[in-house]
N, C-alpha and C positions, 0 to 999 in steps of 0.2 A: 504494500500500500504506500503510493507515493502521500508528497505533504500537500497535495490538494484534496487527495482524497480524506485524507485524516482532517482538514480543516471544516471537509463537508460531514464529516461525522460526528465532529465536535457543535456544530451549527444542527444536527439533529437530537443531540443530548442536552442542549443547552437548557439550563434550567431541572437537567438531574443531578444524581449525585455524583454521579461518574464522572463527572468532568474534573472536581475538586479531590476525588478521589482516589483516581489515577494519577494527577500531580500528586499529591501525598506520598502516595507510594513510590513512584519516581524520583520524588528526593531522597527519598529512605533509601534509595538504591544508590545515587548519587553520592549522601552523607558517608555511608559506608564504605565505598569504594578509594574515594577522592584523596583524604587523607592518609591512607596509609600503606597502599600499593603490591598490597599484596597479593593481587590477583582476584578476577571476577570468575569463579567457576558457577557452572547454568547447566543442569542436569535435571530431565524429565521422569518418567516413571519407567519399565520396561517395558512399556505399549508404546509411551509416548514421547518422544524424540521434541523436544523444542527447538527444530535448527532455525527456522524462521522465526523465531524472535533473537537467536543470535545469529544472525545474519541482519536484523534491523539492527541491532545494536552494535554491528563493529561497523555499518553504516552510519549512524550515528555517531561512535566514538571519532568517527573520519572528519563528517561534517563538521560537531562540534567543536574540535580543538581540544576532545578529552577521552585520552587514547585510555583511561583505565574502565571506560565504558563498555570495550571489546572482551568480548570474553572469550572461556575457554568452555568450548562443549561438553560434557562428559559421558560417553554414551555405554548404557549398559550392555552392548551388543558392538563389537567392534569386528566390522567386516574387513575379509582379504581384500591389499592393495587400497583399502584407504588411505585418502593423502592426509600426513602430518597433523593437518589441524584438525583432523575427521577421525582420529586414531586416539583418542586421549581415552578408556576406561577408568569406572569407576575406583582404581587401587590410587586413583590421584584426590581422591576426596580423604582418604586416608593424613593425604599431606597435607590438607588445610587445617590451618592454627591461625595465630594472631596474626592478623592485619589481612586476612582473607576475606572476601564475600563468598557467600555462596547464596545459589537463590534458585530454588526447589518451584517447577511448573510441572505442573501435571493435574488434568481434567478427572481422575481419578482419584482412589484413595489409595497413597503412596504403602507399598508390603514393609514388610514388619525388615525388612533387609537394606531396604533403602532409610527406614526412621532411624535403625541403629547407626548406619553413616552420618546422618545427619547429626545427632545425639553427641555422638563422640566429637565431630569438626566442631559443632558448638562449644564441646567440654574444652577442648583444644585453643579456643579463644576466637573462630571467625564467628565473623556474623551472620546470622542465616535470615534471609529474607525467601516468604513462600508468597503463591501466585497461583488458585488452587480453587477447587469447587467448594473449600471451606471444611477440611478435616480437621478436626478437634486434635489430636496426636500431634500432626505438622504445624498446627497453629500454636500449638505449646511449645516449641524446639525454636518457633521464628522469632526473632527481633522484631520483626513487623509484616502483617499478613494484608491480603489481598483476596476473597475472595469473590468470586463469577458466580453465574448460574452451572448446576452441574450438568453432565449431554443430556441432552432429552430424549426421552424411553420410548422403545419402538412400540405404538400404538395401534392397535387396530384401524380400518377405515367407517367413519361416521356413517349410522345408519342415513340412506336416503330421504328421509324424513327433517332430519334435521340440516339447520343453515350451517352453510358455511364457515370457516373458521375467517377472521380477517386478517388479510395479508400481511398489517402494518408487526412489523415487530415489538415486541415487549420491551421497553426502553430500561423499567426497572430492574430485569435480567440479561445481561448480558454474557454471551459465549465467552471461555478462554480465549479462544483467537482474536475478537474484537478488542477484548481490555487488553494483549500482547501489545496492537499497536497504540494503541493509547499511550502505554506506558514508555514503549518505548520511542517514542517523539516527544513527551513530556520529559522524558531523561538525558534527550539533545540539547533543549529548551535552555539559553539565559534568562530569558523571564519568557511572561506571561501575556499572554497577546489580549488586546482591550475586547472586550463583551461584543460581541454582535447582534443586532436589534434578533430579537427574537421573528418569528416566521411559523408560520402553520405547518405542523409536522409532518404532512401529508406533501405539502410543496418543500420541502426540507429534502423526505425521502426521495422524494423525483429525481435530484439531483443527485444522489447517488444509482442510475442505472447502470452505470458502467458495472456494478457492483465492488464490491470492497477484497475481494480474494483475487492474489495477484500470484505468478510464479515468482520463484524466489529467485534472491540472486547469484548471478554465474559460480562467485565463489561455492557457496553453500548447495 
């Protein structure tokens, strides 16, 4: 998601929560990283791989002028012939202590294998910031949490009798992948861009038909 489209999706939120609380989160990520340099590690669940959001985020650390923004992927499954920055396994979360971030995404509820790593880096002295559908276990381990809407449940199809569902999305629940980019253009951000007149949400979403799912970037 480029930064127009992220500005059209902030002009669709405006006046929820999410706008202010995605920045929150975003500085928390900032706060922790900036001072102390010792590394951003970004590790998903074993289903869930977050490389597009680190892939906006070393896009970001580029833009910004804040190279400790870029992170390091950590992935539970480390395929043959991955290149260098796509090969990093979880035995490197081991090696986070002081002055490390780390920051646990995942649309699920992380196994009891992934909380002990976390547990321990925390004991070890990084910071751990989660980004999550809101597990109580991961929320207790973070320095500061973020939670989404969790996936939504495959549902049978509505008898013929009944209307329609309406199109407009649910502003107050928001997917994993929507608050990703939120935060991570809020974690580019030197400040805070002035208010935009508000607009009828209906004419708001029009403007996003390109849609908001983009491929990712060549590196990633």
């Amino acid at each position: 998601m480029d930064a127009v489209r992220v500005a059209l999706l902030r002009e669709v939120l405006a006046g929820t929560e999410w706008i202010e609380a995605t920045r929150r989160f975003a500085d928390s990520l900032r706060a922790a990283v900036a001072p102390h340099g010792g590394g951003l590690l970004l590790v998903g669940s074993a289903a869930y791989e977050p490389w597009h959001l680190a892939a906006h985020l070393d896009d970001e650390a580029a833009w910004s002028g804040l190279p400790e923004l870029s992170p390091t992927l950590v992935r539970h499954r480390v395929p043959a012939g991955a290149p260098p920055h796509l090969a990093v396994g979880p035995g490197r979360l081991a090696a986070a202590g002081r002055g490390a971030t780390l920051l646990v995404v995942t649309p699920e509820r992380p196994d009891a294998g992934l909380l002990e790593r976390v547990h321990d880096a925390r004991r070890n002295g990084a910071t751990v910031l989660a980004l999550d559908s809101g597990d109580r276990d991961l929320h207790a381990l973070a320095h500061d949490a973020l939670a989404t809407a969790p996936p939504p449940p495959e549902v049978a199809a509505a008898p013929p009798d009944l209307p329609d569902l309406p199109d407009l999305p649910d502003t107050a629940d928001l997917d994993l992948d929507t608050v990703q980019h939120l935060v991570s253009a809020a974690a580019g951000e030197n400040g805070r861009p002035v208010p935009r007149r508000h607009r009828r949400l209906r004419d708001r979403l029009a403007r996003l038909a390109e849609g908001l799912a983009t491929p990712p970037p060549p590196r990633w």
